[in-house]
C-alpha positions, 0 to 999 in steps of 0.5 A: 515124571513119575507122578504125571504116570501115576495120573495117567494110570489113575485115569484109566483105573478111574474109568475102569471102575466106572464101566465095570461097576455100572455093567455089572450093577446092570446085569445084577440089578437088586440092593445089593451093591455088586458093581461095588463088591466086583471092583473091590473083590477084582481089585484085591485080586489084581494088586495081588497078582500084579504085585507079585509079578512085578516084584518076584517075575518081572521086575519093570521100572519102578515107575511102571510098577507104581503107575499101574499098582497105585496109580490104575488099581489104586484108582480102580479100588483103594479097597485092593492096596487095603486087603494086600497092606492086611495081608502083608501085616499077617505075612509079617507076623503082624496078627493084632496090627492086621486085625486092628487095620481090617476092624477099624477100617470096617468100622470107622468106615462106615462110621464116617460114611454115616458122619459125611452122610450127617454132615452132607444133609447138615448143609 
């Protein structure tokens, strides 16, 4: 039951980053991709503070928590579950493994991006 709520959330997530992002590129317009940057940046923010009242204020069932943490920010922007997983490696005294997780994840990221764009065009 838990993961069908996980869905249902991810849809919502899902269809929040899509009308978000295309309002915001809208009103932005330019190269830059800012729909993009505003869901990761909102997102970051959101699995922060949801995670944070859901945990230390007001403690729901642990299938609320994880349908809205991973199932609709999850959806919404992994690029959130990311920055706060960092955080918590610093938080934990974990320095170098936070380091590691944010550069490899820049750089192999962009790395297999450029791979399935090789890949995509290999077809």
């Amino acid at each position: 039951m838990r993961a069908l709520w996980v869905g249902v959330a991810g849809f919502f997530g899902a269809m929040s980053r899509y009308w978000f992002d295309g309002w915001v590129t809208r009103l932005s317009g330019g190269s830059f991709p800012w729909g993009t940057f505003a869901v990761n940046i909102s997102g970051c923010f959101a699995i922060g503070l949801l995670t944070t009242v859901f945990t230390e204020r007001l403690l729901p069932h642990p299938t609320v928590r994880v349908a809205v943490t991973v199932g609709f920010v999850g959806a919404y922007t992994t690029f959130s579950t990311y920055a706060y997983e960092s955080l918590r490696q610093i938080q934990d005294g974990a320095l170098g493994l936070a380091v590691a997780n944010v550069v490899g994840s820049v750089v192999l990221g962009v790395a297999a991006a450029w791979l399935g764009v090789v890949a995509g065009r290999a077809l």
